[in-house]
PDB file of N, H, CA, C and O in Angstrom:
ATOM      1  N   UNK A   1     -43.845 124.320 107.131  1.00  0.00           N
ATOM      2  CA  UNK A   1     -42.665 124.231 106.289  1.00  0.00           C
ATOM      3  C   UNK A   1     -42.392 125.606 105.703  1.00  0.00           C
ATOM      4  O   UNK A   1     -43.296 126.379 105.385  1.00  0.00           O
ATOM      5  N   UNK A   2     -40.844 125.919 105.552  1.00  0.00           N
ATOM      6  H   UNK A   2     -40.110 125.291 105.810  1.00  0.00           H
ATOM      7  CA  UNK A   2     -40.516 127.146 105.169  1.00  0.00           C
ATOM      8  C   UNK A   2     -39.672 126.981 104.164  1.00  0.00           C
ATOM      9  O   UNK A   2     -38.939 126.000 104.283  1.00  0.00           O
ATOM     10  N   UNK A   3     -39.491 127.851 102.876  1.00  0.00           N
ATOM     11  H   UNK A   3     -40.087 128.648 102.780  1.00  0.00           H
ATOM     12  CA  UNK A   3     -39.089 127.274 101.496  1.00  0.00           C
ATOM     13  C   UNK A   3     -38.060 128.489 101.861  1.00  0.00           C
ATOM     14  O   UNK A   3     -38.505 129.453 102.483  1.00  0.00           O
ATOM     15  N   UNK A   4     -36.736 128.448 101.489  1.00  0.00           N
ATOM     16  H   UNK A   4     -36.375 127.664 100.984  1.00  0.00           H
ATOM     17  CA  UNK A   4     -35.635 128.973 101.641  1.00  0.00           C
ATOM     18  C   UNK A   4     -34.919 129.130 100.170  1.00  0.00           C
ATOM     19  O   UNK A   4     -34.423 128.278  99.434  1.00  0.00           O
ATOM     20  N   UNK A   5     -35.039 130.352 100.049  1.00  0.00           N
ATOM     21  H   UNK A   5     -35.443 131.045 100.647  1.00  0.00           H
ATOM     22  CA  UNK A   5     -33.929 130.517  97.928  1.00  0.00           C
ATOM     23  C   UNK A   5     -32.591 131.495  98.743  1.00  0.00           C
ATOM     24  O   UNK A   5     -32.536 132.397  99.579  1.00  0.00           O
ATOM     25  N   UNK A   6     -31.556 130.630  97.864  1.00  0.00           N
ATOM     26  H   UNK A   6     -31.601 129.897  97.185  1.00  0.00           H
ATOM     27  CA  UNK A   6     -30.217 131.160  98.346  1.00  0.00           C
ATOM     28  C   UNK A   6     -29.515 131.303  97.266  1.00  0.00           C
ATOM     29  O   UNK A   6     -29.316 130.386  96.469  1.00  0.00           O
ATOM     30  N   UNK A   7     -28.865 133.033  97.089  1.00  0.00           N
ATOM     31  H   UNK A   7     -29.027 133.778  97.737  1.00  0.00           H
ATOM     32  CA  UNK A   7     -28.516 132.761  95.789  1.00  0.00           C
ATOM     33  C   UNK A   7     -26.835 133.435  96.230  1.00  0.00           C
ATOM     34  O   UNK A   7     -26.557 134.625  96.379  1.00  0.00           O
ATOM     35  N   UNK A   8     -25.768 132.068  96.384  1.00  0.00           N
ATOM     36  H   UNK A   8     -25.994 131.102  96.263  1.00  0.00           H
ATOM     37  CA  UNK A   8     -24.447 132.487  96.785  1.00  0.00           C
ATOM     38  C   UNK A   8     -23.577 132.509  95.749  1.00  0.00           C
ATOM     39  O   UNK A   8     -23.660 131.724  94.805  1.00  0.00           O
ATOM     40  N   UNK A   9     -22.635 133.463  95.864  1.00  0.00           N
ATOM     41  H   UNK A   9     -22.568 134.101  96.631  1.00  0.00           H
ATOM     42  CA  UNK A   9     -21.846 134.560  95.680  1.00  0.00           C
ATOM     43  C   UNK A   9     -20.703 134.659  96.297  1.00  0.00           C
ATOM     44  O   UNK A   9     -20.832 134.579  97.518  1.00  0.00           O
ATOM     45  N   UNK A  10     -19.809 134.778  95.990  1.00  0.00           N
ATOM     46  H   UNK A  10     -19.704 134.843  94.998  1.00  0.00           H
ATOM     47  CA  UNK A  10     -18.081 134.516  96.465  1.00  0.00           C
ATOM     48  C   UNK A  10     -17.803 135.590  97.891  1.00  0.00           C
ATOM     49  O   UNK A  10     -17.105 135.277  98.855  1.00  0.00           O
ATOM     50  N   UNK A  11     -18.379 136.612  97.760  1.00  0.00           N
ATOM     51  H   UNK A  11     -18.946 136.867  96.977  1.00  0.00           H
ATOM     52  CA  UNK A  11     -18.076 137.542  99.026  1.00  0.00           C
ATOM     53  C   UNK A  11     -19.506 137.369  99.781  1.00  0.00           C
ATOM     54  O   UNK A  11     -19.468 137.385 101.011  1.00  0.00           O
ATOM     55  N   UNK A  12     -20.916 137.185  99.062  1.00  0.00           N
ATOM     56  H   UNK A  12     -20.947 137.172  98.063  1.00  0.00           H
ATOM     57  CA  UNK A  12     -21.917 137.657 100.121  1.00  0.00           C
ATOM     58  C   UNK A  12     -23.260 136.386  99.462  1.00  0.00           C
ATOM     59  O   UNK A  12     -23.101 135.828  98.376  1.00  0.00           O
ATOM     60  N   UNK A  13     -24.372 136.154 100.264  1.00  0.00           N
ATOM     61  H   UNK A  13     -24.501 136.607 101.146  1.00  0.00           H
ATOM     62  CA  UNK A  13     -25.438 135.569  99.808  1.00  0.00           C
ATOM     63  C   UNK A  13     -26.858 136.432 100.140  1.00  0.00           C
ATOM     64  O   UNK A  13     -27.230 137.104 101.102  1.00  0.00           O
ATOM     65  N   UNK A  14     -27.386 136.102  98.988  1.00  0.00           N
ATOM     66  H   UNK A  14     -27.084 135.556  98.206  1.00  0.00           H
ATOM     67  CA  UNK A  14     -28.875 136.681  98.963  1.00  0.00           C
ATOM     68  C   UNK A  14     -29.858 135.741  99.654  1.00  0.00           C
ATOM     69  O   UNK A  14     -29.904 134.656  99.074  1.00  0.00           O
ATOM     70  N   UNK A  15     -30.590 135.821 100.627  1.00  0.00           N
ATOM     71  H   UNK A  15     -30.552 136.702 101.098  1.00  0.00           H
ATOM     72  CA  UNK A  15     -31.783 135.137 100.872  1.00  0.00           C
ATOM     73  C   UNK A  15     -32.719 135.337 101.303  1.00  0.00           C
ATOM     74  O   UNK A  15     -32.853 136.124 102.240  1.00  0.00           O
ATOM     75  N   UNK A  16     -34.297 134.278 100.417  1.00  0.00           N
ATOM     76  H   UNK A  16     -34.189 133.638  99.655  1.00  0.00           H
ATOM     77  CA  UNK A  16     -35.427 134.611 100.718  1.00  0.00           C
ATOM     78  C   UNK A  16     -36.414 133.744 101.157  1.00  0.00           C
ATOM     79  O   UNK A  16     -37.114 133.005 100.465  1.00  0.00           O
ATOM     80  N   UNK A  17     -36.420 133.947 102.855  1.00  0.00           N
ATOM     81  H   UNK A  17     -35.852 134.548 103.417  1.00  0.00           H
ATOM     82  CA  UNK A  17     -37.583 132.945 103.283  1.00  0.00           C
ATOM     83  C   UNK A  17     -38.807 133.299 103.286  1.00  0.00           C
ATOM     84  O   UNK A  17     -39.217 134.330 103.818  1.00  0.00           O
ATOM     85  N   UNK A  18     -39.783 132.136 102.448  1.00  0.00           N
ATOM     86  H   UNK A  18     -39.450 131.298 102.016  1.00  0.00           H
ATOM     87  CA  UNK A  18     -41.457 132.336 102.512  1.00  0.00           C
ATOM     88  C   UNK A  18     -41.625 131.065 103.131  1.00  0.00           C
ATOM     89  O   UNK A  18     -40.916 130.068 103.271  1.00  0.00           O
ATOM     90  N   UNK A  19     -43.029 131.474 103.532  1.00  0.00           N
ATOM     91  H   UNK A  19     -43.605 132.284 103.419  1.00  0.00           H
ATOM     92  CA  UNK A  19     -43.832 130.578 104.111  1.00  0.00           C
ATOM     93  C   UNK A  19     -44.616 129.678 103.224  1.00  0.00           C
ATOM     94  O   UNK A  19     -44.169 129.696 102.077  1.00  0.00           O
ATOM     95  N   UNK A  20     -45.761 128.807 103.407  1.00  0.00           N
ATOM     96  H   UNK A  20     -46.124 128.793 104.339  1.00  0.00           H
ATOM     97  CA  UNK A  20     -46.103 127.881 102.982  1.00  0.00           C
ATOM     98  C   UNK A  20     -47.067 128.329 101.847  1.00  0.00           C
ATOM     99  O   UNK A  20     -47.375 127.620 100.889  1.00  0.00           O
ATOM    100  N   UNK A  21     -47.538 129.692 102.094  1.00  0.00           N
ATOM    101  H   UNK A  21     -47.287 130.268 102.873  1.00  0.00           H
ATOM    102  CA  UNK A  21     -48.325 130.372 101.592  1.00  0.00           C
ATOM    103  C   UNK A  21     -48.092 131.382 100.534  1.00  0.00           C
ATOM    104  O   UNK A  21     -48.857 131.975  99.772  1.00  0.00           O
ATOM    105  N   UNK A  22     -46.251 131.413 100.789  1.00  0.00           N
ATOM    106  H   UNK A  22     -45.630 130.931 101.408  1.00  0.00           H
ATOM    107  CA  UNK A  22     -45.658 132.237  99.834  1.00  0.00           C
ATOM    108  C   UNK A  22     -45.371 133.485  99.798  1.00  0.00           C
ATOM    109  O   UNK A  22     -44.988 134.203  98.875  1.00  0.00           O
ATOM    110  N   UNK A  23     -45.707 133.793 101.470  1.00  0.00           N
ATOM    111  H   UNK A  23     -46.019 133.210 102.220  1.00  0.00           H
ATOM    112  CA  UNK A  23     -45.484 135.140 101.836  1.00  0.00           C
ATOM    113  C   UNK A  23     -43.717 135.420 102.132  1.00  0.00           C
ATOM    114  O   UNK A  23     -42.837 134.807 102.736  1.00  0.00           O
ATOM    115  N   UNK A  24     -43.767 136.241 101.621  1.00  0.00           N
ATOM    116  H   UNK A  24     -44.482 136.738 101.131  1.00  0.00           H
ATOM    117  CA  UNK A  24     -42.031 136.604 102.301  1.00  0.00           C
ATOM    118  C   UNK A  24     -41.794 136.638 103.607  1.00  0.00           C
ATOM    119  O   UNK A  24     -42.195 137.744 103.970  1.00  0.00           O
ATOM    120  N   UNK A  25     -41.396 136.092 104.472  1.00  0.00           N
ATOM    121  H   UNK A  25     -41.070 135.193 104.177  1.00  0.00           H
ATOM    122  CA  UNK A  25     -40.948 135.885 106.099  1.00  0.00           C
ATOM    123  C   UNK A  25     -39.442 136.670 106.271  1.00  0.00           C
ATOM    124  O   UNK A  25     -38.926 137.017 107.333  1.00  0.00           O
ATOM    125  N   UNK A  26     -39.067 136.788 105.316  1.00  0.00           N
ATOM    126  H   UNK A  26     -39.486 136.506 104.453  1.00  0.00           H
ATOM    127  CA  UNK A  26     -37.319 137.662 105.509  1.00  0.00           C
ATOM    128  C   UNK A  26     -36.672 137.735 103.951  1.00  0.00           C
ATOM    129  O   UNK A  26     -37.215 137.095 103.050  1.00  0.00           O
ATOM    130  N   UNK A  27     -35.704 138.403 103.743  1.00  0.00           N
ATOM    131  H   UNK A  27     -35.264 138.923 104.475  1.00  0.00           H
ATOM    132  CA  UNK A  27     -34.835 139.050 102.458  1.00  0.00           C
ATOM    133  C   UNK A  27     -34.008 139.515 103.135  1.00  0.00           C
ATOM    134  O   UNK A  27     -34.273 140.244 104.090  1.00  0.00           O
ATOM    135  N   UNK A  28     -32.724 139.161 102.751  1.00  0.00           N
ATOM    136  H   UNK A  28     -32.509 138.569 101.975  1.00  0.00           H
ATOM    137  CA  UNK A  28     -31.940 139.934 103.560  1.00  0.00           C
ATOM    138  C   UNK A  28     -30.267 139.603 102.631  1.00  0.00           C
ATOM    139  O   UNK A  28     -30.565 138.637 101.928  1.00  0.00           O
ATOM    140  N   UNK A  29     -29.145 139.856 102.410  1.00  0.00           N
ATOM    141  H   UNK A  29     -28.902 140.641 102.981  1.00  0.00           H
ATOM    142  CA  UNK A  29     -27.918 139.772 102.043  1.00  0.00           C
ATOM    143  C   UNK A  29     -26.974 139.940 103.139  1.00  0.00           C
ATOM    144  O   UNK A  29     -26.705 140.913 103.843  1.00  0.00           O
ATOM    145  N   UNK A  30     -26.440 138.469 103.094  1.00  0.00           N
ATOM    146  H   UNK A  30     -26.659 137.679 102.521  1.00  0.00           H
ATOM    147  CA  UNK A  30     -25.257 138.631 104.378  1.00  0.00           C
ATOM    148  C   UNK A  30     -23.779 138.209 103.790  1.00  0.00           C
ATOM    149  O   UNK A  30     -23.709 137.490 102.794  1.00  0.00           O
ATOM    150  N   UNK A  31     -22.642 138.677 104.438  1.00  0.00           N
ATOM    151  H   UNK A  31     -22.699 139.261 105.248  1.00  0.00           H
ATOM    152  CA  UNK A  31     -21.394 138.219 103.960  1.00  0.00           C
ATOM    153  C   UNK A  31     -21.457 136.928 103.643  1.00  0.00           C
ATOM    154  O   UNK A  31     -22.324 136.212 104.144  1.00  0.00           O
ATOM    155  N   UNK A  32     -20.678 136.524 102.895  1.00  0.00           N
ATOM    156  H   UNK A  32     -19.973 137.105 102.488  1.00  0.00           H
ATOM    157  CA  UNK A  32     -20.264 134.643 102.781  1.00  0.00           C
ATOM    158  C   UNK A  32     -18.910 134.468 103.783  1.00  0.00           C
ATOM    159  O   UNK A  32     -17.871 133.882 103.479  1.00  0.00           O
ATOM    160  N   UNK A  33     -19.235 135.181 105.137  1.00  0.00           N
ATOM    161  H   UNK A  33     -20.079 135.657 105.383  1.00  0.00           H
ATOM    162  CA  UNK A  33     -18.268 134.979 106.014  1.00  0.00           C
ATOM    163  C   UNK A  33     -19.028 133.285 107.060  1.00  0.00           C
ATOM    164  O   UNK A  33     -20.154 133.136 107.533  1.00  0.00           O
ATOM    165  N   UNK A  34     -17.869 132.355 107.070  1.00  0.00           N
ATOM    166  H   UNK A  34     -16.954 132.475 106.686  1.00  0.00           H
ATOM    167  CA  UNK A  34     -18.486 131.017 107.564  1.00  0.00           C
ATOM    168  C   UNK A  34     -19.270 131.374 108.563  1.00  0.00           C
ATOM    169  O   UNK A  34     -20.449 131.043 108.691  1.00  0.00           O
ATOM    170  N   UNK A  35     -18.494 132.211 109.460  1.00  0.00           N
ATOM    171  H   UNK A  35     -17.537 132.480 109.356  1.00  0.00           H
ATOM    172  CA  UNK A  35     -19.341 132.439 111.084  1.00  0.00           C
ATOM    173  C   UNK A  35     -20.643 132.816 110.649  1.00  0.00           C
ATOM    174  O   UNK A  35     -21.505 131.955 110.826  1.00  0.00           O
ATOM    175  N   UNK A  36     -20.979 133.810 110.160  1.00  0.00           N
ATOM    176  H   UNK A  36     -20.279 134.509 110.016  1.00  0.00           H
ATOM    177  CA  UNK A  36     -21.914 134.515 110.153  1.00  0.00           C
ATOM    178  C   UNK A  36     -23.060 133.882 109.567  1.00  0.00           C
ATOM    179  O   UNK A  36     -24.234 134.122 109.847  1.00  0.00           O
ATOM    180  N   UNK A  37     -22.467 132.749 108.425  1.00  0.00           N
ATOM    181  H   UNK A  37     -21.513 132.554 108.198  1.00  0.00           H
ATOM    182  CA  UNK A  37     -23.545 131.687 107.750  1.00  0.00           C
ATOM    183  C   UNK A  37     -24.116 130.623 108.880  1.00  0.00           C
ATOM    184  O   UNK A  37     -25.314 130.341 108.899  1.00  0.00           O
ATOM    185  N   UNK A  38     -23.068 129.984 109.931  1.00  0.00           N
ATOM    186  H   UNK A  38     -22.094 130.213 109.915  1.00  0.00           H
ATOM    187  CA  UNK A  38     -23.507 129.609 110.524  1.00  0.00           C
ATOM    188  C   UNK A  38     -24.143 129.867 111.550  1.00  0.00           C
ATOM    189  O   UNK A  38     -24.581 128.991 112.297  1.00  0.00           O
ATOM    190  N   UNK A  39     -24.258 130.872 111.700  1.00  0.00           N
ATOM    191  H   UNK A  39     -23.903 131.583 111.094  1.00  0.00           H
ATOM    192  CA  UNK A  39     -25.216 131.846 113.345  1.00  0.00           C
ATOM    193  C   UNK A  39     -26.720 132.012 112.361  1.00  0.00           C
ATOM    194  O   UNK A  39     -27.807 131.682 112.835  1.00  0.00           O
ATOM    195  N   UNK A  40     -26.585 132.540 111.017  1.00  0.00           N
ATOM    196  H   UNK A  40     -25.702 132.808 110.632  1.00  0.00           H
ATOM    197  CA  UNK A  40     -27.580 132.297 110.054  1.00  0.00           C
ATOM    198  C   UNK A  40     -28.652 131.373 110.413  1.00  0.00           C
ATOM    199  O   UNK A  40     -29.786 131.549 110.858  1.00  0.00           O
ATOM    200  N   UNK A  41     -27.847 130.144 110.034  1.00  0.00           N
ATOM    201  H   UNK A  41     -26.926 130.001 109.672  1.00  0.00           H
ATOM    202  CA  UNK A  41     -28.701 128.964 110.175  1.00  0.00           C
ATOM    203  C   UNK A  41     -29.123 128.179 111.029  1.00  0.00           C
ATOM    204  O   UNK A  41     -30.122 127.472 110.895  1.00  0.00           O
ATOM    205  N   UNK A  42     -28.199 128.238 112.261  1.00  0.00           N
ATOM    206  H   UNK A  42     -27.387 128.812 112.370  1.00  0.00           H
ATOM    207  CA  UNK A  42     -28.658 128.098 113.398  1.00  0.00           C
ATOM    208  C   UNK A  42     -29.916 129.073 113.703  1.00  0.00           C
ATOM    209  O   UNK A  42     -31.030 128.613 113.955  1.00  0.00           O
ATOM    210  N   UNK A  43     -29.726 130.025 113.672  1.00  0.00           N
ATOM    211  H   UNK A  43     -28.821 130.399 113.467  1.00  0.00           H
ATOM    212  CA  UNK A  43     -31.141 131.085 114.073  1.00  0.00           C
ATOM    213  C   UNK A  43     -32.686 130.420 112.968  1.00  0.00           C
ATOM    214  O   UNK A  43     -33.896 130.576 113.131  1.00  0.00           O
ATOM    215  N   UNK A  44     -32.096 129.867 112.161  1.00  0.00           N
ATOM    216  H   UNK A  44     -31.113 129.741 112.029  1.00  0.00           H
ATOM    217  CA  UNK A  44     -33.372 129.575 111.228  1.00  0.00           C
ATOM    218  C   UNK A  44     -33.645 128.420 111.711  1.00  0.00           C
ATOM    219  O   UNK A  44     -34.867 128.283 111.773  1.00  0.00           O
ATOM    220  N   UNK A  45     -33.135 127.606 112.047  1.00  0.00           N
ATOM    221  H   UNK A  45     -32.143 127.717 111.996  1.00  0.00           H
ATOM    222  CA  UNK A  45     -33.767 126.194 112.579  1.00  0.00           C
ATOM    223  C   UNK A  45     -34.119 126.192 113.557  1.00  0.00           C
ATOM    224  O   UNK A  45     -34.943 125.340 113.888  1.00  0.00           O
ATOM    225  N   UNK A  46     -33.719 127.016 114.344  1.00  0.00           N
ATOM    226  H   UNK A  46     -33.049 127.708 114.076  1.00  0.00           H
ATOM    227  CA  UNK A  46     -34.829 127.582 115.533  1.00  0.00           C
ATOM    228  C   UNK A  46     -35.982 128.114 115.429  1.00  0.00           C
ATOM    229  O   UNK A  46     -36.916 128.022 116.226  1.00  0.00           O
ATOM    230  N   UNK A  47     -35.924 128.861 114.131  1.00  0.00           N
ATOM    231  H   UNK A  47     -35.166 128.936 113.484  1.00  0.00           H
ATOM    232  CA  UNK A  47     -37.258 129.848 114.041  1.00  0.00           C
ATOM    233  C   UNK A  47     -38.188 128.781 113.543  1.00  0.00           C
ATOM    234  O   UNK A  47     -39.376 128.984 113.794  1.00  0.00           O
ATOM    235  N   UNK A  48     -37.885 127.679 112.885  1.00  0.00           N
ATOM    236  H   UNK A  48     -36.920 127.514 112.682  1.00  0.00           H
ATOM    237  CA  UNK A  48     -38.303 127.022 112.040  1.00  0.00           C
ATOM    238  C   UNK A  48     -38.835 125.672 112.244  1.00  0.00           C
ATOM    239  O   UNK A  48     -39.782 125.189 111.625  1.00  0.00           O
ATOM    240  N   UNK A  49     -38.364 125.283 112.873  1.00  0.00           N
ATOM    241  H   UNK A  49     -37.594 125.676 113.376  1.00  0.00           H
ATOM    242  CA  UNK A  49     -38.369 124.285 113.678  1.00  0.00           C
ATOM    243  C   UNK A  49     -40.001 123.658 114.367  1.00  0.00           C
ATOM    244  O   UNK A  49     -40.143 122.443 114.231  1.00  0.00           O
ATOM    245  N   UNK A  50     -40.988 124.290 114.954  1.00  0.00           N
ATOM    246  H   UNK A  50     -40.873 125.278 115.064  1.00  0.00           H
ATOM    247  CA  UNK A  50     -42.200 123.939 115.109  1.00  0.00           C
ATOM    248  C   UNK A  50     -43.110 124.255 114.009  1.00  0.00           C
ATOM    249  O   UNK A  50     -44.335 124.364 114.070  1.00  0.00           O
ATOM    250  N   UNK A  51     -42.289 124.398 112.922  1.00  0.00           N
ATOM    251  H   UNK A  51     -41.294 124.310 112.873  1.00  0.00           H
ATOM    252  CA  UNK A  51     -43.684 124.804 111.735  1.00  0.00           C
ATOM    253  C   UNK A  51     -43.096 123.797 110.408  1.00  0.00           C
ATOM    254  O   UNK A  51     -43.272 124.032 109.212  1.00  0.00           O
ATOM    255  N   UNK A  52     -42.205 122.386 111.122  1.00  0.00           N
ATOM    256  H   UNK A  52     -42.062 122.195 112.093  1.00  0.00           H
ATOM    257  CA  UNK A  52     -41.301 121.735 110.547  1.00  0.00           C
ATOM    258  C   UNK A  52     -40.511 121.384 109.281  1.00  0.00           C
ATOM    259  O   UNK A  52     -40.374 120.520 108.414  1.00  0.00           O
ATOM    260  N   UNK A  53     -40.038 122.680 109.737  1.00  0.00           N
ATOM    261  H   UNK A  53     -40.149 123.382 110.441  1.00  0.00           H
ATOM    262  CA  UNK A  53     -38.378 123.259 109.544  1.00  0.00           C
ATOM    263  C   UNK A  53     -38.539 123.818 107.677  1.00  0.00           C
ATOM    264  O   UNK A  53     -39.591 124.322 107.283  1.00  0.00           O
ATOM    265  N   UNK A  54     -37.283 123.601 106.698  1.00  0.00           N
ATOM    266  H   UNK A  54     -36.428 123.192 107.018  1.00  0.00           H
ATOM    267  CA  UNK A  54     -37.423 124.157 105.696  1.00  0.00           C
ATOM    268  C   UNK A  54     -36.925 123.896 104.836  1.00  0.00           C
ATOM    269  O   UNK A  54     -36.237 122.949 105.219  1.00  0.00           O
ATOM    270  N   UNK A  55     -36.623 124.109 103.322  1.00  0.00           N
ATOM    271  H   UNK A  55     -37.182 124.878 103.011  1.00  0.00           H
ATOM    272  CA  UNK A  55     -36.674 123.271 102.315  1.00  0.00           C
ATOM    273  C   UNK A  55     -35.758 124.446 101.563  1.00  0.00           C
ATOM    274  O   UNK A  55     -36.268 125.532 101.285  1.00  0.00           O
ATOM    275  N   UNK A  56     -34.426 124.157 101.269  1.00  0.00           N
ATOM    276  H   UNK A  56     -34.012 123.275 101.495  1.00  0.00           H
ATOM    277  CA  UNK A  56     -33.371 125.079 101.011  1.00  0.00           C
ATOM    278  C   UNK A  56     -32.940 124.781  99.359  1.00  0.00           C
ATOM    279  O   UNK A  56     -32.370 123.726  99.084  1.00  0.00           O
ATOM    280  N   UNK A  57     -33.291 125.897  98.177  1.00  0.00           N
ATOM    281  H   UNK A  57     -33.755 126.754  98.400  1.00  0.00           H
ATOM    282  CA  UNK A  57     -32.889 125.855  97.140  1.00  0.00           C
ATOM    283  C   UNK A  57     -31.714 126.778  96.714  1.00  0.00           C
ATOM    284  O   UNK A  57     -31.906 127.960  97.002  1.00  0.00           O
ATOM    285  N   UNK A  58     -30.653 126.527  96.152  1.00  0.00           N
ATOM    286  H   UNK A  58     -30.497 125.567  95.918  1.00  0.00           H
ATOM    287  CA  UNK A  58     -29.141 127.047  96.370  1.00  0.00           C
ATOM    288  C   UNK A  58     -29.210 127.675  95.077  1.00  0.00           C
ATOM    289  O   UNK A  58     -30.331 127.465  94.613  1.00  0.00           O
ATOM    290  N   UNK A  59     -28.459 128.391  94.254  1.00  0.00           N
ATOM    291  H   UNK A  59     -27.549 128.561  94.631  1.00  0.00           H
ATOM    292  CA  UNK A  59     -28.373 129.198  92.781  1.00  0.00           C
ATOM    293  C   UNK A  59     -26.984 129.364  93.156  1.00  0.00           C
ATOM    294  O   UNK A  59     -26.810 129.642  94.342  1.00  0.00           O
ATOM    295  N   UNK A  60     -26.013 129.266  92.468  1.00  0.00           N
ATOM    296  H   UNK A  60     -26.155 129.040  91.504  1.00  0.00           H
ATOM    297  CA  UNK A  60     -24.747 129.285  92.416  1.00  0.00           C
ATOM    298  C   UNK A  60     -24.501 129.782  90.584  1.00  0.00           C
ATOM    299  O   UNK A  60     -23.365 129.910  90.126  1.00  0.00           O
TER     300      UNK A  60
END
C-alpha cells in the first residue's frame, strides 16, 4: 500500500507518495491541467497496483 498527500491548488497540485514505511517514493508539482492529472493517475495505478494500490489524502 502506497499513502498519497495531495495538496490542490487552482492552477497546479503538490504531491507526495510514500511507501508503507514512510519513505518518500516521489514529490513532484504538476499543472491542475485535467489531461495531465489524468496520465498522473493512470501511471500511479500502474505503479501501484501489485503492492495494492494507494490511499489518497486531498488538502484543498
Amino acid at each position: 500500500m502506497y499513502y498519497l498527500g495531495i495538496d490542490l491548488h487552482k492552477s497546479q497540485i503538490t504531491i507526495n507518495l510514500r511507501n508503507e514505511d514512510g519513505k518518500i517514493v516521489k514529490q513532484s508539482q504538476m499543472s491542475a491541467d485535467h489531461a495531465k492529472i489524468a496520465e498522473f493517475f493512470g501511471n500511479l495505478q500502474k505503479q501501484t497496483d501489485s503492492d495494492g494500490g494507494y490511499m489518497a489524502i486531498v488538502e484543498i
